[in-house]
N, C-alpha and C positions, 0 to 999 in steps of 0.2 A: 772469565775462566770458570767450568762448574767447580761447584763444592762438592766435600768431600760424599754426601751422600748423595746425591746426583752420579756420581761415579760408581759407586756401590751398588746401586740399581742398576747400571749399564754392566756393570759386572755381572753381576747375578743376571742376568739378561741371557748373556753370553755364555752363562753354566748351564741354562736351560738349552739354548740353543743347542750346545756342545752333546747335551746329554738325549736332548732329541734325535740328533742326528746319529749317535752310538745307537739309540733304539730303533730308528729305521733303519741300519746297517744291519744292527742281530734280523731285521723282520725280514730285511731282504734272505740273507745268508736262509734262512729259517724257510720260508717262500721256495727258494733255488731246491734245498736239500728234497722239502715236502713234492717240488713238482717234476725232479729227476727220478721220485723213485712210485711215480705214476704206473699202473699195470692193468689191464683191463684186457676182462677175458670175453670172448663171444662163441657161442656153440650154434650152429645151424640147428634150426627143428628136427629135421632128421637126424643129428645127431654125428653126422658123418665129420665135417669139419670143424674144430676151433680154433680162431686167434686169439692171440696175443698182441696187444697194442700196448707201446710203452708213451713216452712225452713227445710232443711234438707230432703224434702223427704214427710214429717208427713202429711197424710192424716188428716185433720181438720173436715172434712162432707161430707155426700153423701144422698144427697135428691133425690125423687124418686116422678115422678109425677102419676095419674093414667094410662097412656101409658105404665106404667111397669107393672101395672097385668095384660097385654094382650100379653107379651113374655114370653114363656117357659122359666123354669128353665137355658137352656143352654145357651138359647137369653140372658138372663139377665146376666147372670154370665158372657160371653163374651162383653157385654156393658156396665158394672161395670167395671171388667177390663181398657179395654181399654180406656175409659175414665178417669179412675186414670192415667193409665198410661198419657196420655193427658195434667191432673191437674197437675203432680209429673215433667212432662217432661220444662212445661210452669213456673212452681216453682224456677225449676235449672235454666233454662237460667235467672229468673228475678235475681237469687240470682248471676248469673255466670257475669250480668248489671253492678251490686254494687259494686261487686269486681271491676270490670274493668274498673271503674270510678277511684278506690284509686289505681290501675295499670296500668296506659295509655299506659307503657312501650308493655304489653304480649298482647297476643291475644285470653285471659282466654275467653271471650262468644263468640267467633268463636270456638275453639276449642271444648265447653259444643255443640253447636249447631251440629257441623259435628260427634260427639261422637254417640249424641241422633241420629239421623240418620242412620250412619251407624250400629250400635249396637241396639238399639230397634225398627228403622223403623218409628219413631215416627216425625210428620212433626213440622217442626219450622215454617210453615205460620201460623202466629197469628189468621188469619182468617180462618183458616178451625177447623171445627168443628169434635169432637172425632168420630173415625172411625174402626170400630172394626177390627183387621186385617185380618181374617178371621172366620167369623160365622160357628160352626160346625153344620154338616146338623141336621136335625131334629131328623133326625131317628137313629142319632152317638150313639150309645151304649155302650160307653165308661163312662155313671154313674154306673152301674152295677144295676140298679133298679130293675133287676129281678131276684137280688140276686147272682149271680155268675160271675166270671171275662174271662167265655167260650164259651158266645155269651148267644143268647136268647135261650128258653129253646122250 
């Protein structure tokens, strides 16, 4: 049968335990709150479009200033993009921060950073402004606006 202080140690055991686990509960709740109110903005070089990317990815807005009704449909469509892309990429790494505060251990936003890079191309200088990766020429004919998927008529 232990004694009494063998018991008391198993006690106090169980308070640390108890009071561990109340402190990863606030770190989570603390994590949730800091990574739902994630916001990240992206402005195209020229200035024409910005998004908004909130947690997870979620496109929140994409305001368009007058410099946008002066790009073709394809301009815009490739500077929409890649500026989401931009906003969505600047998003993860802030969300990939938050973790990696409640994980000191990993190397969770070095690894988000080298990922976005290698796999969409997409630059981790905070400072550079969205950049389309490449504009299809003008004359790409790949909408089919003249009605057939066979070239122009």
């Amino acid at each position: 049968m232990p004694d009494m202080e063998e018991l008391q140690q198993k006690m106090e055991r169980l308070r640390q335990m108890g009071a561990q686990a109340e402190q990863r509960l606030q770190d989570t709740d603390q994590l949730s709150e800091r990574i739902s109110a994630v916001e990240a903005k992206a402005t195209s070089a020229d200035k024409a479009v910005t998004v908004t990317a909130g947690p997870g990815g979620s496109v929140t807005n994409i305001e368009f200033t007058k410099d946008a009704t002066k790009l073709s449909p394809i301009q815009l469509s490739s500077t929409v993009m890649s500026t989401l892309r931009q906003a969505v990429a600047q998003a993860a790494r802030e969300q990939a921060g938050i973790v990696q505060e409640f994980a000191p251990e990993g190397d969770i936003a070095e690894r988000v950073r080298r990922t976005q890079e290698e796999v969409l191309g997409v630059s981790t200088d905070p400072d550079d402004t969205a950049q389309p990766r490449s504009a299809p020429a003008e004359d790409d004919d790949d909408d089919f606006e003249d009605g057939t998927f066979y070239g122009r008529r």
